[in-house]
C-alpha positions in Angstrom: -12.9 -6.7 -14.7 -11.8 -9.6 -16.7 -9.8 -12.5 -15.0 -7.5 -12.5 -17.4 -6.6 -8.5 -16.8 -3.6 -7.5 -15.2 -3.2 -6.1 -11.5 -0.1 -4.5 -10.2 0.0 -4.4 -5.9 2.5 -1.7 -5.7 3.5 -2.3 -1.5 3.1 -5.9 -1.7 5.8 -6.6 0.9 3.6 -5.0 3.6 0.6 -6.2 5.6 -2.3 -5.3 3.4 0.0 -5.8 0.3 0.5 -9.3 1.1 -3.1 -10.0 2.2 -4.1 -8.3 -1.6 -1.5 -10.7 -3.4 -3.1 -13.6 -1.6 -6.5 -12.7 -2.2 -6.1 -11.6 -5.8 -5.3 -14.6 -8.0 -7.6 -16.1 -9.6 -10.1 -13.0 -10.5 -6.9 -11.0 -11.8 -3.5 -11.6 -13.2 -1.5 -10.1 -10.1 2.0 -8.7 -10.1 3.6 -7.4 -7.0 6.1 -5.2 -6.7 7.5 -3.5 -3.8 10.5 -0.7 -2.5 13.4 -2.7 -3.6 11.5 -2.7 -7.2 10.4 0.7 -7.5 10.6 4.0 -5.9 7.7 5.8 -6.0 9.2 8.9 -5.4 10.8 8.9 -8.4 8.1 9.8 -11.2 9.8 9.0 -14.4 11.3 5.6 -12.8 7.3 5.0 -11.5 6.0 6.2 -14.9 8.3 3.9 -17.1 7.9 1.3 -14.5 3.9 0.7 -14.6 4.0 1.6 -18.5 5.8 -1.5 -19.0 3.8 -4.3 -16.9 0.8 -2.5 -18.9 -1.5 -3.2 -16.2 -5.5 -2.8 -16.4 -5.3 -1.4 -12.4 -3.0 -0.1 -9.8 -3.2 -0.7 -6.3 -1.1 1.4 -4.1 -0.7 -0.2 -0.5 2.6 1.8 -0.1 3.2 4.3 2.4 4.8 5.8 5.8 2.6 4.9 8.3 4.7 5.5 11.6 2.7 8.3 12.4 5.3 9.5 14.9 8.5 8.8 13.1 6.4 11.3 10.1 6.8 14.4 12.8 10.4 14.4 12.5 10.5 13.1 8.8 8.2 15.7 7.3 10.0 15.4 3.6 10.1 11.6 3.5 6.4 11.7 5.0 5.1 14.2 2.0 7.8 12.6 -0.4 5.8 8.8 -0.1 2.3 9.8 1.2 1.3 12.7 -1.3 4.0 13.0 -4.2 4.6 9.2 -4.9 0.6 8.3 -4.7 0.5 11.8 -7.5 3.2 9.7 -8.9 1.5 6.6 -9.5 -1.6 8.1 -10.6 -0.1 9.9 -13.4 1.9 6.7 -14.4 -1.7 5.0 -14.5 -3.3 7.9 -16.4 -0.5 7.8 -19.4 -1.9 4.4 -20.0 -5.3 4.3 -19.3 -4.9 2.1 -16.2 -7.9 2.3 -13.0 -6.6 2.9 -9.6 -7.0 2.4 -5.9 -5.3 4.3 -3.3 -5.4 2.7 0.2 -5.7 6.4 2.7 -6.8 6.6 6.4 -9.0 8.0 9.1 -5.9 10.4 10.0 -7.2 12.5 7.5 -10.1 13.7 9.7 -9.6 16.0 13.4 -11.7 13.3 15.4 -13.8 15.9 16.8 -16.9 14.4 15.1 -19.6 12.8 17.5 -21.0 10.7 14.7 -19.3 8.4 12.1 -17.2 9.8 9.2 -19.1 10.2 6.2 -17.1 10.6 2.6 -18.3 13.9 2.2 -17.2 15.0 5.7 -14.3 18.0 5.3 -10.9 16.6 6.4 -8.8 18.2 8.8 -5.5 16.4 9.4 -3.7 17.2 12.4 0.0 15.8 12.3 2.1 15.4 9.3 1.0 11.5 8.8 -2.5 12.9 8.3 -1.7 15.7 5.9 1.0 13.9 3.6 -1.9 11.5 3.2 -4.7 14.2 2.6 -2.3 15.7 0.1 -2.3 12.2 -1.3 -5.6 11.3 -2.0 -5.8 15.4 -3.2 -2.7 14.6 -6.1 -4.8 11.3 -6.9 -8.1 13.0 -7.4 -7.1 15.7 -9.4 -4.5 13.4 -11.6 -6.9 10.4 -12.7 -10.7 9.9 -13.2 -10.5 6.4 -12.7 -9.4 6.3 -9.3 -11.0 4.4 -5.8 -9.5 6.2 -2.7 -10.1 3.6 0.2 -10.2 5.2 3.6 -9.6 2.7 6.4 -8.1 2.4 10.2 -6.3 0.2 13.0 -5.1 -2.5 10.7 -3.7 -5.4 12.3 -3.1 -8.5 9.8 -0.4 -11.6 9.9 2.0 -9.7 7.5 3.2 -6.8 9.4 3.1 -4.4 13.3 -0.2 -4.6 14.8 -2.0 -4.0 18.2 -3.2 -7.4 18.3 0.3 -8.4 18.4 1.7 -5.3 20.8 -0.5 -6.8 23.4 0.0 -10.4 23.4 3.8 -9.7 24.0 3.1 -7.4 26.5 1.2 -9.7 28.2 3.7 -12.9 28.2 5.9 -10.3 30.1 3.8 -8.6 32.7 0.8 -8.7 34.4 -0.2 -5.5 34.2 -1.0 -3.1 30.9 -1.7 0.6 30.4 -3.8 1.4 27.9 -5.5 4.8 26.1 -9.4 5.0 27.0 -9.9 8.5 25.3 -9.7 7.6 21.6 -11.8 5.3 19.3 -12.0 3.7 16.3 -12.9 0.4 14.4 -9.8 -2.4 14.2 -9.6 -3.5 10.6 -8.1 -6.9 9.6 -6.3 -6.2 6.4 -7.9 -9.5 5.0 -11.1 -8.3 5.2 -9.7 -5.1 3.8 -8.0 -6.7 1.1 -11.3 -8.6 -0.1 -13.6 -5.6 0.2 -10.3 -4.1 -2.4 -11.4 -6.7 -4.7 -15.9 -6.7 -4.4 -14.9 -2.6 -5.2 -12.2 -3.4 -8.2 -15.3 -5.2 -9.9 -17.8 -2.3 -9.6 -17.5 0.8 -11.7 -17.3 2.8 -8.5 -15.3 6.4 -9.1 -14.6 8.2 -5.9 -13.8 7.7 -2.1 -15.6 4.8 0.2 -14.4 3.9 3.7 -14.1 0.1 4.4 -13.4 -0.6 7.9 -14.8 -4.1 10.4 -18.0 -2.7 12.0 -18.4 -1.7 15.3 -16.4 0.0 17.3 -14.2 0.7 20.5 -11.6 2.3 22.4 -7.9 1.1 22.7 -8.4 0.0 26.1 -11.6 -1.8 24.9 -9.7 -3.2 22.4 -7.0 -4.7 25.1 -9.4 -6.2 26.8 -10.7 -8.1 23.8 -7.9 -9.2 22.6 -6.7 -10.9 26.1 -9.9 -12.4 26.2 -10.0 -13.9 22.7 -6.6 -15.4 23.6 -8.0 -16.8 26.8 -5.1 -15.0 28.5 -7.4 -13.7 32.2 -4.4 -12.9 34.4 -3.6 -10.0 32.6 -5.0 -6.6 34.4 -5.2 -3.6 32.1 -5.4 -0.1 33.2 -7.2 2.7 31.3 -5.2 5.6 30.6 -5.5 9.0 29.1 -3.6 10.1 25.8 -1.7 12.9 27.7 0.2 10.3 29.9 2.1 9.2 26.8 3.0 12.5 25.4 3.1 10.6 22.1 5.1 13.3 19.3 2.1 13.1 16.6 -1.8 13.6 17.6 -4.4 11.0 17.5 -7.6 11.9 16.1 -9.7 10.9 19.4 -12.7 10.2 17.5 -12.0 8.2 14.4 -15.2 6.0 13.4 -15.6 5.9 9.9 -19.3 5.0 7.9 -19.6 2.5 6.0 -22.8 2.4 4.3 -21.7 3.9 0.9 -19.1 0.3 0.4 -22.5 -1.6 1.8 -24.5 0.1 -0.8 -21.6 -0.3 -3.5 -20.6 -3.9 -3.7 -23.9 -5.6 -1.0 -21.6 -6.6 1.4 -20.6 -5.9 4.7 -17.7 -5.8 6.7 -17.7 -8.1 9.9 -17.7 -7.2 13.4 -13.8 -6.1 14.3 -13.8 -8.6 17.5 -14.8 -12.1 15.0 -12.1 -10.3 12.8 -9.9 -9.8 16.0 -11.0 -13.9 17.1 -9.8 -15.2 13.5 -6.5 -13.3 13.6 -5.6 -14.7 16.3 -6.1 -18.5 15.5 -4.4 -18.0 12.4 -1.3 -16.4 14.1 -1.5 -19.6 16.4 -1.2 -21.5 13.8 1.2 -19.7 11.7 3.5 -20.0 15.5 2.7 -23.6 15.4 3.5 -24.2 12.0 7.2 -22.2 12.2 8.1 -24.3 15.4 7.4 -27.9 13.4 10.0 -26.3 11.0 12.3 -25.5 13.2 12.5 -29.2 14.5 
């Protein structure tokens, strides 16, 4: 794609939205918008929206993603999740704009004992899972030009993260409970948002899964964390997903393969704890940085 073509970031308020509108500029001509702009549950708002910022791709970083709060919000889920990513991909199709939907390893039961292949059938459990299956269904069907980006655990500086649950925790107590019996890959939406643009220069049509390499549990996760912020007092307890009784269900096996992106665009994703390491030199920085303002 052309530096000079434009790129609409539709969720740019959010935390990979943000991420994609810093790491944008400069290959594309980026335009953000987010809810207060346009509702993309609207489809003639959405259609005359995109129509007239005429841009050469979409990216759609919007969505519900309280998983729990979807069980009790089943229309809004669907409504956000399925119809408004339909939404946006007809918009694109009635101008001949590309597209990339961001989706999620909720999409898959997590009863796999291998990594997640493209090809694997989903089978979405709660209502988070399905209104985004539905999603990347509407999106499919509606446009040929369309990347559907399947990724998981995002923590980034722009938004609610684990990385961020845990420190807090840990400035209050001394002792944590975490979940042992479900796994996954943490995913720095950074790194997400650059593996967005390596893809947005291939001709790539389909599905990929881009998520930091290697993998681990929650409690796994804890631990790493504490110990990349040197915090060692801290003692965390492994727990099992029934002691939270939690309204949505976690798929308990969520690793996702990413050699079809490695094969796409040559690259590959870094570990999740270096991602984990950066993150949380940057925050300290960003927390330094607010408290010389504040002087």
């Amino acid at each position: 794609m052309a530096a000079d073509k434009k790129l609409l970031v539709i969720g740019s308020a959010g935390m990979l939205g943000r991420d994609l509108m810093d790491v944008l500029p400069g290959r594309w001509q980026v335009m953000g918008a987010d809810i207060h702009e346009v509702d993309i549950t609207d489809p003639g708002r959405t259609e005359l929206f995109i129509a007239d910022r005429k841009p050469s791709a979409v990216i759609n970083a919007a969505a519900r993603t309280d998983v729990d709060g979807c069980e009790s919000d089943l229309e809004g889920a669907f409504a956000v999740n399925a119809h408004g990513a339909g939404n946006i991909a007809r918009a694109c199709g009635s101008i001949g704009a590309r597209m990339v939907h961001v989706s999620t390893d909720y999409v898959f039961d997590g009863l796999a004992r291998k990594p997640y292949r493209e090809g694997d059938p989903p089978n979405p459990q709660g209502v988070y899972g399905k209104s985004k299956r539905l999603g990347e269904e509407e999106v499919a069907k509606t446009l040929q030009e369309h990347i559907i980006v399947r990724t998981s655990w995002l923590f980034g500086m722009h938004g609610r993260n684990f990385v961020d649950t845990i420190l807090r925790a840990a400035s209050r107590t001394k002792r944590l409970e975490v979940v042992g019996d479900q796994r996954g890959s943490p995913t720095y939406s950074r790194d997400l948002a650059e593996a967005i643009a390596r893809l947005l220069l291939t001709n790539y049509r389909g599905i990929v899964h881009v998520v930091n390499s290697g993998s681990c549990s929650w409690y796994e996760y804890a631990l790493a964390i504490l110990d990349s912020a040197e915090i060692p007092d801290v003692k965390v307890e492994e727990i099992t997903s029934d002691r939270l009784s939690r309204p949505a269900p976690r798929p308990p096996f969520s690793l996702l393969d990413c050699s079809l992106y490695e094969k796409i665009t040559g690259a590959r994703m870094r570990p999740w704890r270096d991602a984990v390491g950066e993150y949380i030199k940057e925050r300290g920085k960003a927390a330094v940085s607010v408290g010389s303002v504040h002087r």
